[in-house]
N, C-alpha and C positions, 0 to 999 in steps of 0.2 A: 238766852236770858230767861231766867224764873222769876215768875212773879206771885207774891201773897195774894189768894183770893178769899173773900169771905160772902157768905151771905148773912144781910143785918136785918133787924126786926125790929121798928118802932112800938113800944109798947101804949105810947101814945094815943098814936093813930093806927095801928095795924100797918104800916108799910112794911113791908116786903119790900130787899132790893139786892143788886149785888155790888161790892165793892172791890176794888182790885188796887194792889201797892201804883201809889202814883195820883190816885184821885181825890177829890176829896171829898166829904160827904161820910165819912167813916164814920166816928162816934155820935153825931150830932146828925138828925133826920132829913133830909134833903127839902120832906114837904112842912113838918112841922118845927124843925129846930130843937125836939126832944133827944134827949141821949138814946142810945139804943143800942140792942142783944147782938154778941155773935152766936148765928144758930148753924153755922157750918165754915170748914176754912178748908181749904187746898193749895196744891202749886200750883200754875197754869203758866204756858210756855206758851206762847204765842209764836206760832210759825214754826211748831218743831219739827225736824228733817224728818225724812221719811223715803222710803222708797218707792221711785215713781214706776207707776205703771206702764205696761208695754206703750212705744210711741206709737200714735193715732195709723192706723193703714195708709190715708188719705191727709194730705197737707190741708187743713183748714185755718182760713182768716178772715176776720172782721173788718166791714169798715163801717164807721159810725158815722150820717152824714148829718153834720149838723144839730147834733147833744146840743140845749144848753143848759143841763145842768151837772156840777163837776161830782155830787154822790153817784148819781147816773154810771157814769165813767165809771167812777172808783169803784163801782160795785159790780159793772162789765169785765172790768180786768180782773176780780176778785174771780169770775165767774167764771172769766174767759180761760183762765190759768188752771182751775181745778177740774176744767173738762175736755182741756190738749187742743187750745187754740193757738196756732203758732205768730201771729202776728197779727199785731190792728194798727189801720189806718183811722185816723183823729182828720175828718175833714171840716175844713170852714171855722165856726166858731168852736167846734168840740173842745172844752177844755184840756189841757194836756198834765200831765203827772208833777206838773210842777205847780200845779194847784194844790193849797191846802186840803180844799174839798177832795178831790182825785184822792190823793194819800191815807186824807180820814178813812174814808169806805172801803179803798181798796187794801189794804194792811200790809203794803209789802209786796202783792201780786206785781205790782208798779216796775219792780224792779228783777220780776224771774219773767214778765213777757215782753219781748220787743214791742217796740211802738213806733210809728210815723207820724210826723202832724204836716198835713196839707191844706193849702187853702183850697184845692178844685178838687174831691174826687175823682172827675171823669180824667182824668191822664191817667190816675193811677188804675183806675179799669181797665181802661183801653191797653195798658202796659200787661196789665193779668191776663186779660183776655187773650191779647195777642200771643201770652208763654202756653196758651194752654187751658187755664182755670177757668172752670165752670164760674157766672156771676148770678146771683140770685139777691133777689131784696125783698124782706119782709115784710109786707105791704099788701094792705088790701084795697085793692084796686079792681078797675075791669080786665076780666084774665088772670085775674090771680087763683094759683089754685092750694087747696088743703096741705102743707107740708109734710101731715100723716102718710096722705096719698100719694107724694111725688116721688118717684124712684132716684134713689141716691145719683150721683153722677158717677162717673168711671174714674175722673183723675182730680187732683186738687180742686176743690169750694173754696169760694170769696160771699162771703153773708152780710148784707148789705140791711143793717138798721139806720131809723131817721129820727128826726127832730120830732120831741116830747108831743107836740100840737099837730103840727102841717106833716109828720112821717117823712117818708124817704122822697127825695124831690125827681118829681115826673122827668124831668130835662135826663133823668142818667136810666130811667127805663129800656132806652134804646139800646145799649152798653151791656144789659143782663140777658142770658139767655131765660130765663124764668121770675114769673112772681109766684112769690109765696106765703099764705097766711097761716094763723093758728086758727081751726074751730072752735068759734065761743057759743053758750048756750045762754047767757043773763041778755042781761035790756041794755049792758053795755057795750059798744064794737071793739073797743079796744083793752090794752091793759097794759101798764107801766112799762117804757120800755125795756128797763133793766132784769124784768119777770120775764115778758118776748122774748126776751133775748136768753136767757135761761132754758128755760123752755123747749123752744127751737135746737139750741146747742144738746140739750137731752134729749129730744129725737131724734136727732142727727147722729147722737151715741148708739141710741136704739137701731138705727136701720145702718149699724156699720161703716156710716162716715166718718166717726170719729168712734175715737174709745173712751169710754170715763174712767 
């Protein structure tokens, strides 16, 4: 599907914006209500095929313990999808793709990555664990260590992110064979998980756990 895109110009107010077939907000200012310029237009195709890059060396999967919120997700699957995540687990409250939020953020990803939704993660660990897969959770905690520094594992990763506040819940630490965090420098310990989670997944590309 092609879509009109324009960018529009309030001469009003100086707004700068972009506009795309389907919204509205076109001729008429979003902030001021004044008419206004098209200063550029194109097609834009949301989601066009492409061909996908070699599959990842190493099976990697997500589990989310405990999201609550559904952009969060929708922007993990968006993320999870364009850097060869082959499956996530939605444990507990984690919203699932049948959320409007999940579908806003995530554009479509919703529907090229498998998903599970569980209420316990720890079976579905203990189930990975048992075929083989390395468990790791993104967590700073005591013992955790740099995930710049950890050396990849040898066979299939399961990446265990946690809830926006309280993180990855201490009860399923027993279940992973490592913790692992991001090195931050500011006055803040953490950062949004759906950026962590990003992040983590790009250097996981980087040291050949996965491919981008």
């Amino acid at each position: 599907m092609t879509l009109n895109a324009e960018i529009r110009l309030c001469p009003a107010c100086n707004l700068r914006y972009p506009w795309y077939e389907g919204q509205p907000a076109r001729a008429a200012c979003p902030r001021c209500g004044q008419r206004t310029q098209r200063r550029a237009s194109w097609k834009l195709t949301p989601g066009q095929p492409f061909t996908p890059a070699a599959p990842p060396p190493r099976p990697l999967a997500l589990a989310l313990d405990n999201l609550r919120s559904a952009w969060n997700v929708g922007a993990i699957f968006r993320t999870a999808d364009g850097l060869g995540v082959r499956h996530i687990y939605l444990g507990g409250i984690t919203p699932t793709p049948e959320h409007p939020g999940v579908r806003k953020t995530a554009l479509g990803a919703e529907h090229a990555l498998p998903w599970t939704s569980v209420s316990n993660l720890s079976a579905v660990l203990a189930d990975r664990r048992a075929a083989g897969w390395t468990i790791w959770a993104l967590e700073q905690a005591p013992g955790s260590q740099p995930l710049t520094q950890t050396p990849p594992p040898e066979g299939p990763l399961l990446l265990i992110v946690g809830h926006e506040i309280v993180g990855v819940g201490p009860d399923l630490f027993p279940l992973c064979h490592a913790l692992v965090h991001l090195p931050l420098r500011g006055s803040k310990r953490s950062l949004n998980v759906e950026v962590a989670t990003a992040i983590a997944l790009w250097q996981l590309s980087l040291s050949g756990t996965i491919s981008a």
